[in-house]
ROVO-280421 format. One record per residue: z, y, x of N, C-alpha, C in turn. Coordinates in steps of 0.05 Angstrom, whole numbers, plus 5000, padded with zeros to 4 digits. Atoms other than C-alpha are relative to their C-alpha. Last residue first. Layout:
ZYXZYXZYX;...
This chain:
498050225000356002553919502950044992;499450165040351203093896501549655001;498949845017351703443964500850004980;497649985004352102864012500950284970;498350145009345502633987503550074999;499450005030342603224006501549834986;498349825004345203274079499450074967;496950034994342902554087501350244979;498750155021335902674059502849995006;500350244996335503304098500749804981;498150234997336503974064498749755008;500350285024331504514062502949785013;497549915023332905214093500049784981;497449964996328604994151501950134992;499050245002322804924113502449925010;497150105028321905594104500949785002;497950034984319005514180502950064973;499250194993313105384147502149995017;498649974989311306044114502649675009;499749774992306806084062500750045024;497249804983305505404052498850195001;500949974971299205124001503250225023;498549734997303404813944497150065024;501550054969300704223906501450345007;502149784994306004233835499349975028;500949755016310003683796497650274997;499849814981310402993825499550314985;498749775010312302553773500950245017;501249865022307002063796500550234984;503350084998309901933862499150024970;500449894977317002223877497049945007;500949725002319302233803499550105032;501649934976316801623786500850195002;500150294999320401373720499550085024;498150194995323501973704499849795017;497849814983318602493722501649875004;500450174969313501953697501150195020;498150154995316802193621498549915029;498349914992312002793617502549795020;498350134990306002363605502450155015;499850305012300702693571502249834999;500349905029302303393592499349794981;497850035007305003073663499050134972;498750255011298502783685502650054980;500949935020296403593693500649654991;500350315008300403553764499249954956;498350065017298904373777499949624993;500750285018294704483836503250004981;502950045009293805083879499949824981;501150225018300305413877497349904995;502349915023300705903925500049764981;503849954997306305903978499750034972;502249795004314005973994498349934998;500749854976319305393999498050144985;498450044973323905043945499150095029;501450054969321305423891500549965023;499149754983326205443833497749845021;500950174977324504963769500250265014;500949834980328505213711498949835025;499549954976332004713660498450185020;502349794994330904663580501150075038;499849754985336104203554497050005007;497949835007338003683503500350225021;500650005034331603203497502750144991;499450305005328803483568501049924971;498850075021325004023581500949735006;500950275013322204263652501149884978;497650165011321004903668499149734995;500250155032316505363710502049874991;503450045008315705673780498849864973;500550245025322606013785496949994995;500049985033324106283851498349894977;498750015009327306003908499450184974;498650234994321706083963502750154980;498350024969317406603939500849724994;497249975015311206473889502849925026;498050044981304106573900502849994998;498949774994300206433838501349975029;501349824990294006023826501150175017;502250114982297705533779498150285014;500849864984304005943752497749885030;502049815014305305713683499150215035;500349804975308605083690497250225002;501549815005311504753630500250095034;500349784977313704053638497950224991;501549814995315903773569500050065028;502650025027318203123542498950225002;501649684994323702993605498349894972;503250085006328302333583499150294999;500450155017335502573622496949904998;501749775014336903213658499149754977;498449835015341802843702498850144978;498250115005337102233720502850124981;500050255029332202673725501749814986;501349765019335503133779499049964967;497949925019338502513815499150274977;499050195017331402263823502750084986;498050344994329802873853500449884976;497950074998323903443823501649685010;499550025016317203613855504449954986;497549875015314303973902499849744974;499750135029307403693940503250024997;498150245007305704074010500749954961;500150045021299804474047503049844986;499049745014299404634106500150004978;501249774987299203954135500650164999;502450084999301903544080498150195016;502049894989309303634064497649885013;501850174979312703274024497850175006;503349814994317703813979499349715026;501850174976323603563940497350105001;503050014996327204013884500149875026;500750255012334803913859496549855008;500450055030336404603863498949804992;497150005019340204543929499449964977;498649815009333104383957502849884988;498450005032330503733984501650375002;497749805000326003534048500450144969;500449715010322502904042501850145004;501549944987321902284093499450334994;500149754970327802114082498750125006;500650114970327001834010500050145022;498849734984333901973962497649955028;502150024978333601363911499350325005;501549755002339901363877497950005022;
């Protein structure tokens, strides 16, 4: 299970790389892995602000429909628009092409409600 250190991880399966003030969300490998071949990301809240832990879109797979939760606070500036062509590079990549959404932070000290790689790994072990 590839788990890289460098990102911080929600309980709901989400990874955030942060980038200044700014940071890139998307879902874990175990996340895909459990959710199966993805064939839809819907995300309908480019522009918006959206707290930490609530739902910023879904992602389909070929026997469920799953919730994406906001692993820290900001605006959505960028939606990953690769994925309406190519849903499946969630699977294949899901910490570099199957990145999901650009965030600008709200509140950078959300970050310390994120899980370390360690302390994520231990969760879904």
């Amino acid at each position: 299970m590839n788990i890289p250190a460098e990102l911080k991880y929600s309980k709901d399966h989400e990874w955030v790389r942060v980038e200044g003030d700014e940071a890139v969300v998307g879902i874990t490998d175990h996340a895909q892995s459990e959710l199966g071949d993805i064939v839809f990301v819907d995300i309908n809240t480019e522009g918006q602000d959206v707290a930490q832990g609530e739902v910023f879109g879904t992602v389909e797979a070929v026997k469920t429909v799953s919730d994406l939760f906001m692993p820290v606070g900001g605006k959505v500036l960028a939606v990953n628009t690769a994925l309406a062509d190519d849903p499946g590079s969630v699977n294949k990549d899901p910490y570099g092409a199957g990145w999901v959404v650009r965030i600008k932070l709200k509140d950078a000290a959300e970050l310390g409600n994120l899980l370390t790689a360690d302390q994520y790994r231990a969760t879904i072990s």
